[in-house]
N, CA, C and O of each residue as an XYZ file, in Angstrom:
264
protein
N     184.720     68.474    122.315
C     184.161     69.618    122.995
C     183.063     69.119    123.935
O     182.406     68.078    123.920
N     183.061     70.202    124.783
C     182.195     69.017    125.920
C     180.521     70.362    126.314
O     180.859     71.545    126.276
N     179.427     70.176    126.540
C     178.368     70.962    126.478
C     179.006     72.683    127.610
O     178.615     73.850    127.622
N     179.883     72.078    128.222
C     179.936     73.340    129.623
C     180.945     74.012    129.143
O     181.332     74.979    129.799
N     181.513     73.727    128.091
C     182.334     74.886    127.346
C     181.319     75.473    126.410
O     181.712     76.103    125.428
N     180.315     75.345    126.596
C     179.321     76.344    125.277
C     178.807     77.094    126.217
O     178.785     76.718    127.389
N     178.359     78.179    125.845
C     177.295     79.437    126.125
C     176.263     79.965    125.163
O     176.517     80.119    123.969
N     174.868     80.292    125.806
C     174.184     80.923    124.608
C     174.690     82.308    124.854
O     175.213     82.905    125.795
N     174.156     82.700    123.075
C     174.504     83.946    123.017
C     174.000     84.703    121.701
O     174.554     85.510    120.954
N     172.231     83.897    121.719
C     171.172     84.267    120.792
C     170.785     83.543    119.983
O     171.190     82.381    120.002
N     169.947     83.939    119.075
C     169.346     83.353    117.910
C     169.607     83.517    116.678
O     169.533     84.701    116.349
N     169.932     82.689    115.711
C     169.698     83.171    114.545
C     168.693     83.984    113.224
O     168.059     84.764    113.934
N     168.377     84.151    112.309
C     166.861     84.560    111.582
C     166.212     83.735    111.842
O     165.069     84.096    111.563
N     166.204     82.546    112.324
C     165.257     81.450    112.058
C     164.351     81.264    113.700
O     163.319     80.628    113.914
N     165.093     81.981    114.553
C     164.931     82.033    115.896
C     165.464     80.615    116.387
O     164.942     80.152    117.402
N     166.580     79.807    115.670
C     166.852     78.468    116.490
C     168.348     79.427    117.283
O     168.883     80.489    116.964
N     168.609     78.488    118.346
C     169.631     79.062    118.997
C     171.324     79.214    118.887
O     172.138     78.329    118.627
N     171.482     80.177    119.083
C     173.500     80.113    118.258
C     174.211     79.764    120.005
O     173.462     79.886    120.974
N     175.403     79.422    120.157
C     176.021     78.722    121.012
C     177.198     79.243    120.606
O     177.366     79.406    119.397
N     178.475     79.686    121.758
C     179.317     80.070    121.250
C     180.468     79.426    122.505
O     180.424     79.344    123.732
N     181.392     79.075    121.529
C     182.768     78.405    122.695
C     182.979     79.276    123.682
O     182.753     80.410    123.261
N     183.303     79.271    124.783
C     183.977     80.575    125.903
C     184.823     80.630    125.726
O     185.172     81.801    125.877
N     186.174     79.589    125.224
C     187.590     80.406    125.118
C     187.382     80.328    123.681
O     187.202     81.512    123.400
N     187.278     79.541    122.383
C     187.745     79.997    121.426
C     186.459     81.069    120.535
O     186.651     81.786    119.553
N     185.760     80.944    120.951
C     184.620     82.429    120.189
C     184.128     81.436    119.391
O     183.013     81.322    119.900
N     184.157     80.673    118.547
C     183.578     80.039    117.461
C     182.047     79.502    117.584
O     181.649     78.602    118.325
N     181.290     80.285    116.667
C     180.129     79.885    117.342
C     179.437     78.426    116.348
O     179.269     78.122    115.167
N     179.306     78.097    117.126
C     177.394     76.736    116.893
C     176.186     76.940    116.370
O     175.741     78.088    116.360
N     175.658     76.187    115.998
C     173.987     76.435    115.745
C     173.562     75.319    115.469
O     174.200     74.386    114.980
N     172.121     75.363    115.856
C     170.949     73.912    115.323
C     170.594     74.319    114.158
O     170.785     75.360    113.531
N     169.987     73.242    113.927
C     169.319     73.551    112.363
C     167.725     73.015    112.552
O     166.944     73.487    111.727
N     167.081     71.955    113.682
C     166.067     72.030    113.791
C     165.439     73.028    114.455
O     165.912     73.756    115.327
N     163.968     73.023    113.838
C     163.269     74.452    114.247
C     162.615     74.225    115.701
O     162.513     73.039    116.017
N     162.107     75.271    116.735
C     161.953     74.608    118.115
C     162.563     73.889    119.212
O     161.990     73.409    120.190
N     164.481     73.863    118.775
C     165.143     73.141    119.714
C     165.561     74.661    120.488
O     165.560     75.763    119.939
N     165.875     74.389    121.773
C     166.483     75.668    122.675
C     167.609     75.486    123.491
O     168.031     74.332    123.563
N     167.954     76.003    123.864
C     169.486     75.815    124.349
C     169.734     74.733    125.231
O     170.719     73.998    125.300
N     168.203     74.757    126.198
C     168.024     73.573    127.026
C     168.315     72.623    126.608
O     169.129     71.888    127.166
N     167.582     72.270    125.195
C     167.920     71.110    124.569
C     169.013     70.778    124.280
O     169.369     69.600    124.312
N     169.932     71.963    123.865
C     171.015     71.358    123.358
C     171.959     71.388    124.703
O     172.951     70.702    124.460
N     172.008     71.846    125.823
C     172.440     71.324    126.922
C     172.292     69.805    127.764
O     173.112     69.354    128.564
N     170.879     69.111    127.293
C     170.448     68.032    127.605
C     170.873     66.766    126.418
O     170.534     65.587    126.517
N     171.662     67.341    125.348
C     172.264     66.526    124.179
C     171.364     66.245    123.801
O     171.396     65.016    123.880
N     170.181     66.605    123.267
C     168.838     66.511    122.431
C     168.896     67.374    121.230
O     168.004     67.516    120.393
N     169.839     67.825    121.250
C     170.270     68.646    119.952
C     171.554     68.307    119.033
O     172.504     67.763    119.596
N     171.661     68.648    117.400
C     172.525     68.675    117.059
C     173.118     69.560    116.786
O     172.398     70.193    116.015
N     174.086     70.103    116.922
C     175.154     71.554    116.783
C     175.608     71.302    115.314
O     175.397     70.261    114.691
N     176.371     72.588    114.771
C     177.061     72.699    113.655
C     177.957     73.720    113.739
O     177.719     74.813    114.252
N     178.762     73.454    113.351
C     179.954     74.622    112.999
C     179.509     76.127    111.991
O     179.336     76.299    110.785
N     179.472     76.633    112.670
C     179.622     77.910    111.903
C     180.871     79.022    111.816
O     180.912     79.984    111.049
N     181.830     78.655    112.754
C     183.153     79.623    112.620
C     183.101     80.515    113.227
O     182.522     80.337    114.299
N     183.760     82.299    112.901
C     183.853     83.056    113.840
C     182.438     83.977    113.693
O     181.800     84.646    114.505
N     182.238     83.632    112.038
C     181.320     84.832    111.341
C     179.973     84.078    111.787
O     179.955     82.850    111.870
N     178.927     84.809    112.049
C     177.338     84.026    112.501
C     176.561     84.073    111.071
O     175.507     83.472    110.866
N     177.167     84.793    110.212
C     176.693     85.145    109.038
C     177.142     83.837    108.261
O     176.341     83.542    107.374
N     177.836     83.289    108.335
C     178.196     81.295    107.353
C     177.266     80.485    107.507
O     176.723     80.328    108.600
N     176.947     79.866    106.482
C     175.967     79.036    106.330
C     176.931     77.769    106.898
O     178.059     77.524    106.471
N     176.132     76.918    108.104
C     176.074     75.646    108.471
C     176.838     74.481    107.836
O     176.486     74.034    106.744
N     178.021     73.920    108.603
C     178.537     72.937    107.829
C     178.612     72.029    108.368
O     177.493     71.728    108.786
N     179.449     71.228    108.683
C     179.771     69.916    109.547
C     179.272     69.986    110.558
O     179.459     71.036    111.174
N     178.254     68.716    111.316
C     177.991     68.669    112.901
C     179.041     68.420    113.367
O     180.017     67.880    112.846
N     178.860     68.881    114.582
C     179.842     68.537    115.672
C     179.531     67.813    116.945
O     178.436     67.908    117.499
N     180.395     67.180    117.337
C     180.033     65.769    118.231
C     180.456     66.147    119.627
O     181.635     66.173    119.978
N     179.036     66.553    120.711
C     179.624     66.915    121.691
C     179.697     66.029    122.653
O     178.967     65.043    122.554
N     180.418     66.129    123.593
C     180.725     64.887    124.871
C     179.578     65.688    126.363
O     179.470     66.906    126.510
N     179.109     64.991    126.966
C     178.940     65.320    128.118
C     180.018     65.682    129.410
O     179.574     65.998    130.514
């Protein structure tokens, strides 16, 4: 997956930022506190899988390409 197929598309409770695929919906999230989308556009962030539901707790990172 490459960063320009992601979009933000809010925050979680924690206020870190959720990220969501444009074609397949599946959304992302950080788990450090204070990273922002910027960051994770600049690959200064690590993403995680969360699926379709925003409500799943965090599993596997995911390895994005520039």
């Amino acid at each position: 997956m490459t960063i320009n197929e992601l979009e933000a598309c809010g925050i979680d409770w924690f206020g870190r930022p959720l990220c969501r695929h444009k074609t397949t919906g599946i959304y992302y999230c950080v788990l450090e506190e204070g990273i922002t989308f910027h960051d994770v556009l600049k690959g200064d962030a690590e993403l995680y899988y969360k699926g379709r539901d925003r409500e799943d707790e965090p599993s596997h990172p995911v390895e994005l390409m520039k």
